[in-house]
C-alpha positions as CSV (number, residue, x, y, z in Angstrom):
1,X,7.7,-8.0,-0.7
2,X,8.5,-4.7,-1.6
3,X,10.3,-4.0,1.4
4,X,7.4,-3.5,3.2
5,X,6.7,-7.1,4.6
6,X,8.8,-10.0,5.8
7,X,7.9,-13.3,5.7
8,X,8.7,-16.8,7.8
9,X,7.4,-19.6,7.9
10,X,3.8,-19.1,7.8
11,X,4.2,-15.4,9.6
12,X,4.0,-12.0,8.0
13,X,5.4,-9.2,9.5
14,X,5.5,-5.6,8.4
15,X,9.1,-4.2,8.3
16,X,10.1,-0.9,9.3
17,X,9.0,0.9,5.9
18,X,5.6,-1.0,6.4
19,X,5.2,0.6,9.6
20,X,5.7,3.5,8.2
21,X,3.4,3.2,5.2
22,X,0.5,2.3,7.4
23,X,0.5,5.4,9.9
24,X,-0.7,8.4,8.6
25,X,1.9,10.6,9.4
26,X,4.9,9.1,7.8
27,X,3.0,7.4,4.9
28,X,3.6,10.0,2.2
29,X,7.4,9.9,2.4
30,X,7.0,6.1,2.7
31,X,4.9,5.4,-0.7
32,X,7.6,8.3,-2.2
33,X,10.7,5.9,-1.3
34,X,9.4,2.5,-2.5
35,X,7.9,4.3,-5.2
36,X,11.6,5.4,-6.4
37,X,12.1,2.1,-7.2
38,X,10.9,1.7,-11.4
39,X,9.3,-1.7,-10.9
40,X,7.6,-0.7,-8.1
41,X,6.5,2.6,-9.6
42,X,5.1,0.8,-13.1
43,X,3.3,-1.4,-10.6
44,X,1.7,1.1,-8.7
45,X,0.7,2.7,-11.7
46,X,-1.2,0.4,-13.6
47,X,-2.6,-1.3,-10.6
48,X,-3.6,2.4,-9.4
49,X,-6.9,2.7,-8.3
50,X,-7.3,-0.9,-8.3
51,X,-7.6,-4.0,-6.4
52,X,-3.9,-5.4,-6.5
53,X,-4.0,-8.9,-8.8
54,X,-3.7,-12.4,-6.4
55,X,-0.1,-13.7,-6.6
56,X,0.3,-15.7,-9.6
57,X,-0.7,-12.1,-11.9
58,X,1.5,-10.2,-10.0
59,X,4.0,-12.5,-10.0
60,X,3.3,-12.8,-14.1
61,X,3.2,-9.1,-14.0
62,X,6.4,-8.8,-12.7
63,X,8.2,-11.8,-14.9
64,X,6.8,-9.8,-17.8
65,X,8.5,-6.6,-16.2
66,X,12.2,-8.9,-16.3
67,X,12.1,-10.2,-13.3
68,X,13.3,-13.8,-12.9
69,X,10.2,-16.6,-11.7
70,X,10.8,-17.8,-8.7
């Protein structure tokens, strides 16, 4: 999701970017690059400052935003 996580199976992994998201000295250019992306940036915006919505309102969030349901 994102780029930031992978999953498999019932496993989550962090992917590269998510590594660098979570340490402190690489985060800001991290949260810069996935914020690049305009549906990621809309998301971050309204959710800003905010716990993040379970999965079925982000997932209606981002159906509303044009992206296909799963």
């Amino acid at each position: 999701m994102f780029g930031v996580i992978q999953t498999n199976d019932d496993t989550v992994l962090l992917t590269d970017l998510g590594y660098q998201m979570v340490d402190p000295q690489t985060e800001p250019a991290a949260r810069a690059q996935v914020l690049r992306v305009p549906l990621h940036r809309a998301i971050y915006e309204k959710d800003k400052g905010l716990i993040l919505p379970g999965d079925a309102a982000l997932e209606a969030e981002l159906v509303t935003s044009g992206v296909a349901r799963q």
